[in-house]
N, C-alpha and C positions, 0 to 999 in steps of 0.2 A: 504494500500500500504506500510508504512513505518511503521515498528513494533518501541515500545517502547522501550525503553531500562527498565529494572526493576529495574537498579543498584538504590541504595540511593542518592540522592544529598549530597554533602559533608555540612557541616553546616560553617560557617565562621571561629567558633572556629576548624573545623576540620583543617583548611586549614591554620590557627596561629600556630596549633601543629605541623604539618605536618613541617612549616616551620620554627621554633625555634628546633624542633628536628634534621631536617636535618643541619643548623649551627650548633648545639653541636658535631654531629657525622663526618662532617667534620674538625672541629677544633679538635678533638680526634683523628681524623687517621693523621692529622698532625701533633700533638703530640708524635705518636706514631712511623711515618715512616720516619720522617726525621731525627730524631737520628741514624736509622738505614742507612741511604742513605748517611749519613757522615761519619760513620764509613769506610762505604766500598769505599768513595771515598777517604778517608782518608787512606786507606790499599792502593790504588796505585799512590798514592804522594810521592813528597820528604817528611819526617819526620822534615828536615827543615821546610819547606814551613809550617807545618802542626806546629809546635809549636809556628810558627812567626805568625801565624792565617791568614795569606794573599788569603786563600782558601774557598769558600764560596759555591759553588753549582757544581764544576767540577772540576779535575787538572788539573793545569797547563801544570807540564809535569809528560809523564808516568814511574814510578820508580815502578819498579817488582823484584828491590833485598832482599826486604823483604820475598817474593813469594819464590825466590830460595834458601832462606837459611833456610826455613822454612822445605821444604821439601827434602832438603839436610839432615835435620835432621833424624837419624835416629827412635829413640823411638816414632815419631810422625805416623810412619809407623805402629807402636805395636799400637799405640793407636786405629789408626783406624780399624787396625783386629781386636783387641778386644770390640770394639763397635757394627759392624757386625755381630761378633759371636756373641756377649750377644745377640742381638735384635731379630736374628733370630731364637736361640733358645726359648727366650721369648717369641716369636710369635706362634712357633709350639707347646708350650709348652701351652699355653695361649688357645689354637684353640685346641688341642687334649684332652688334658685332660678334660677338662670337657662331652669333649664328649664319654670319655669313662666310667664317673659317670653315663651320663645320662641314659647308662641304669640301676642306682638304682631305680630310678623311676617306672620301669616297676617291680618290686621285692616289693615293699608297701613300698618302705623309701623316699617316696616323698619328705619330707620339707630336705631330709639332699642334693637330688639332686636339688631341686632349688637352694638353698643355693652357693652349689658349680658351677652350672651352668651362673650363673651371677658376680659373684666376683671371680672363677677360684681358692677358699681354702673355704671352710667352717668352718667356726667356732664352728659351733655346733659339731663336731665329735671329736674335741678332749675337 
């Protein structure tokens, strides 16, 4: 009537690792993400408030004049064009070309299209 299960029984030490690993990987993503959750509650704080350290898990009050002068700015507008441009050209540059080596491979130069296939420059051709 009731089928088995076939899984393995965990063994006690599975079950110590299991749970000395999961406290390290939690104490590491809090290590890791609350510096980040400060910063960005700290981008909409008074900078008062924020050097006086009176601010600890949320702000007080909301200050976005930092937000508007930022992007008031204008070369921050170049920046982000040129982040876009580079990426996307990276991207299709990254994604086509190799695909147009790959057909060496089919011509007997097999290791110079691997090569180029996987790392997007080959080093053996020049």
């Amino acid at each position: 009537m009731f089928k088995r299960s076939h899984a393995k029984r965990r063994s006690r030490a599975d079950k110590i690792f299991t749970l000395i690993n999961g406290i390290i990987m939690a104490f590491l993503s809090i290590m890791i993400i609350y510096p980040l959750y400060y910063i960005l509650v700290a981008s909409f704080t008074d900078p008062s408030i924020v050097a006086s350290g009176k601010f600890l898990l949320y702000p007080e009050k909301l200050f976005l004049d930092g937000y508007q002068e930022i992007f008031k700015y204008r070369p921050i507008w170049t920046g982000y064009r040129n982040s876009i441009v580079y990426t996307m050209l990276n991207v299709a540059l990254t994604i086509c070309f190799p695909c147009l080596l790959l057909n060496m491979g089919k011509r007997g130069n097999l290791s110079y299209s691997a090569d180029t296939l996987f790392t997007g420059v080959s080093a053996d051709i020049f």
